[in-house]
N, C-alpha and C positions, 0 to 999 in steps of 0.2 A: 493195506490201507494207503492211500493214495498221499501224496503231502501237495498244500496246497500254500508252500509258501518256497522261496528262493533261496533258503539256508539249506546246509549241508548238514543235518544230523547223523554222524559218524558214527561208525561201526567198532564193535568190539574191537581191542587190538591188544596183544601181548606185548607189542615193541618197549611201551616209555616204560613196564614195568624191569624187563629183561636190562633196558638202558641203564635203566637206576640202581637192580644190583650190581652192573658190572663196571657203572664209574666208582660204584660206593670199593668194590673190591682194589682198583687201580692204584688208589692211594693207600688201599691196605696194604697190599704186595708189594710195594715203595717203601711203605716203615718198615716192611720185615724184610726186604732187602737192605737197607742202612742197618738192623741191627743183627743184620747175622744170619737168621732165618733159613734156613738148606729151604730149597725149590720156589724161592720168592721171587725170582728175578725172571724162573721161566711160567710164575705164577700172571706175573706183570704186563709180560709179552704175551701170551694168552690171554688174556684179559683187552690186551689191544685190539689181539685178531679177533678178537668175537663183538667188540665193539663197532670196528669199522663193516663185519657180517652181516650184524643186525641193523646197523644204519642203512647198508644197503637195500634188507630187504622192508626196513620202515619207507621209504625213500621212494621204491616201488610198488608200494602200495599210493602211495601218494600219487604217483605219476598216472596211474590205472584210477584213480578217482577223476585224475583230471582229464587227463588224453584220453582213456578209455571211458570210462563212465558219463561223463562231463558234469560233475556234480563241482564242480567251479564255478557258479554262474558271477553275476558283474557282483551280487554281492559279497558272495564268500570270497573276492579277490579285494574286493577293497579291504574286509577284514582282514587277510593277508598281508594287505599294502599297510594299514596299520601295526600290525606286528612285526614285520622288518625291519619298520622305523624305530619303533622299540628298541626293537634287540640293538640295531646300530648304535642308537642313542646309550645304551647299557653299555656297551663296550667304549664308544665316546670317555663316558666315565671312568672307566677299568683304565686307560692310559692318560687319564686326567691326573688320580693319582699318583703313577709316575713322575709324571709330568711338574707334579707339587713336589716331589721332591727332590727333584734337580732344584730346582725355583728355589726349595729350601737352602739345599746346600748349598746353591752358586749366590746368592746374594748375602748370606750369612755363614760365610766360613768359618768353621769353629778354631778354637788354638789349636787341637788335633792335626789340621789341615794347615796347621801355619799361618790363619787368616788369608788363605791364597783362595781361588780356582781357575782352572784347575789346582790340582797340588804341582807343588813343586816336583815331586819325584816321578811325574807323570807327564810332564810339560815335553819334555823331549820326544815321547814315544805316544803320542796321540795322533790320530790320523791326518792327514792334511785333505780337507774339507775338498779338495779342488783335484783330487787322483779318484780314487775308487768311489767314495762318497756320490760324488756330483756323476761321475757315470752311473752309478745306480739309479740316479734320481732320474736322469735324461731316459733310463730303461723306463723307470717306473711309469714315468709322465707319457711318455711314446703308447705302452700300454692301457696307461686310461682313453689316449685319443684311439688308439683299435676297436677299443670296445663301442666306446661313442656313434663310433664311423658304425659298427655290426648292429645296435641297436637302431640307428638311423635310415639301416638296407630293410630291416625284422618290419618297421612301421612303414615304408613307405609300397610300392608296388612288389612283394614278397615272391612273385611267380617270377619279378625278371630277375632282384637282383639276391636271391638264394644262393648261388654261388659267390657271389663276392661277400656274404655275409659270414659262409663258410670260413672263406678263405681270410679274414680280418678277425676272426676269431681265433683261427690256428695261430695268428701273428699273435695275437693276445697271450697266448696261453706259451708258447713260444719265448716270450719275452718277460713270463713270471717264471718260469723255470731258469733263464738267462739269469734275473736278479737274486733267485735262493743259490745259483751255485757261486755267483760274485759275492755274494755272504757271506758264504762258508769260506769260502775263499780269503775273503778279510780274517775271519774268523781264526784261521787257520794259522797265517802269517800275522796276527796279531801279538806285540813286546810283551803287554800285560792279558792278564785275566781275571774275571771276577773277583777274587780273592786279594785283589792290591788297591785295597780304600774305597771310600764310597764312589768315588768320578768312576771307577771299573766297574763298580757293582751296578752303579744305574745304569752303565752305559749296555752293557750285557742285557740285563733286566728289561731294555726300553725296547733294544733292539733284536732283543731273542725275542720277544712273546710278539712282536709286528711281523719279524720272518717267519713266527707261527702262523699268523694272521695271513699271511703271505700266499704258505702252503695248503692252510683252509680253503684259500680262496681261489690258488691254482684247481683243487679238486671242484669244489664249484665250476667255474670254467669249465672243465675237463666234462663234467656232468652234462653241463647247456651243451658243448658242441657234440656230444652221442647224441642228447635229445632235436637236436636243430638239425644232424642230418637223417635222425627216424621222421622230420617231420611234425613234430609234437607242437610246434607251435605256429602260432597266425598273424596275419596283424593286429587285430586286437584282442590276442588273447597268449600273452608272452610272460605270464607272470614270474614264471620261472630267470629266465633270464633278468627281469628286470632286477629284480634280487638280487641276481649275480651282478650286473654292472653296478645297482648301489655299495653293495659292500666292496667290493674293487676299488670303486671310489674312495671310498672312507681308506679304506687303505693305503691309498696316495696322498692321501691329504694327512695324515699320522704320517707318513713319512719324508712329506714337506718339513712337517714338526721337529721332527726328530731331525732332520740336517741341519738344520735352521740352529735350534739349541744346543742338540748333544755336539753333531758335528762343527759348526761355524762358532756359535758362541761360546760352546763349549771348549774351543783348541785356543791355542797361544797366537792368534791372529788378534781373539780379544781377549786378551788374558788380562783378567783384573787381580791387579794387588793390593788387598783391601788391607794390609800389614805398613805398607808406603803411606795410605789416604788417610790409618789413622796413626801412623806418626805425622803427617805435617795436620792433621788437625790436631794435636797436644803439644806440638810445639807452636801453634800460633796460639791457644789458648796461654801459655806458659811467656809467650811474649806482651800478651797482653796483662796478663795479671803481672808481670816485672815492669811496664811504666803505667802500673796502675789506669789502666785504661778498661772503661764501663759503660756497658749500652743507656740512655738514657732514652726511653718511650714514652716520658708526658710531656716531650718538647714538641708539640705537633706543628711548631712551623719551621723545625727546621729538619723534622723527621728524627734519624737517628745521629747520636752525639757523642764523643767521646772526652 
């Protein structure tokens, strides 16, 4: 029977079910490698490879709906352009929460922490915003403009400038691979580690799961420029990539974030001693109750009074 409308009603598929058991299994073989478990670890890694398998071939079924079938028409993309947005916006909030709890602890130091943040025992051995941090950043930011530049060859006359679209995407992918190995690298040669107070634990926390975020979105990349020199895509019909360059984005802009707070506000450049601000606020209260000195507020012409 013939369909007489512009949506995409989709086809049987095994993937999201195959998907589902084998995330459900990932964090099984995790608990049963922390407790002990014989064959949980190569339970765990098996369970990877069959995950990244089957993405693959969920992935090309997709591609063969689009490129090959063309059952994409403008509306099942704009339905797409709305789900991306979604999904970005979900993640948005996934490092929002992080995000709250730095905000927690840095403006509410508890006595644990000394009333400090950083802590004290941490001050010396936190990174200096202005070495490896800020070249990260110059990587990361350099790489959103590649992308920009590759998207802006994809929409304009696509027959001439197809090689340079190539070739700025390579720089792309290029220069995310460049940023995860300066990571590790930090990582590597890092004093502390998660395990020394909350400033390490968020700081791990914030900056592991965005270098996750990192290498999601190097393979992304890596995906667009197979499909950009098979060809798969058009001027106006680039959905794939676009995708790729919004989340790229978000990922530069999360890691604006995280320099800004973890690395700058977070180091001993501004280091707040909230131990100092509330001892000389009990000692001026303390001076003021010793010569008896009292706010008065129903003096309204002369304001406040002592």
């Amino acid at each position: 029977m013939r369909n007489y409308h512009t949506w995409h009603i989709v086809t049987y598929s095994p993937w999201p079910f195959f998907v589902s058991v084998i995330l459900f299994s990932i964090p099984l073989s995790l608990v049963g490698f922390f407790k002990g478990i014989v064959f949980s670890l190569f339970c765990f890694y098996f369970s990877l490879f069959l995950l990244i398998y089957v993405i693959f071939l969920w992935f090309n079924d997709i591609i063969i709906e689009s490129a090959g079938e063309g059952y994409h028409t403008e509306s099942v993309q704009w339905n797409l352009n709305y789900g991306m947005i979604l999904f970005i916006f979900s993640e948005v909030m996934f490092f929002v929460g992080f995000f709250w709890s730095f905000f927690w602890l840095g403006f509410a130091p508890s006595i644990e922490l000394n009333l400090t943040w950083p802590p004290n025992d941490l001050q010396e051995l936190i990174f200096d915003p202005f070495e490896i941090p800020f070249l990260n950043t110059i990587i990361l930011l350099t790489s959103g403009a590649t992308i920009t530049i590759t998207h802006y060859y994809i929409k304009s006359d696509f027959t001439e400038s197809f090689d340079e679209s190539i070739k700025y995407l390579i720089i792309t992918l290029f220069l995310a691979v460049l940023f995860i190995f300066i990571q590790l690298f930090e990582y590597f040669t890092a004093p502390f580690d998660i395990s020394d107070g909350a400033y390490a634990s968020v700081f791990y926390i914030c900056t592991g799961f965005h270098g996750f975020h990192v290498i999601i979105g190097s393979i992304f990349i890596f995906v667009m420029l197979l499909r950009l020199m098979k060809s798969h895509f058009s001027r106006m019909h680039h959905f794939g990539f676009e995708a790729a360059s919004w989340y790229w984005h978000f990922v530069d802009v999360v890691w604006l974030f995280l320099y800004v707070l973890i690395y700058y506000w977070g180091s001993d450049l501004v280091h707040l001693d909230y131990n100092n601000i509330f001892v000389s606020i009990n000692e001026t209260l303390n001076y003021m109750y010793s010569n008896n000195m009292s706010f008065n507020f129903n003096d309204r012409s002369s304001g406040i009074t002592f």
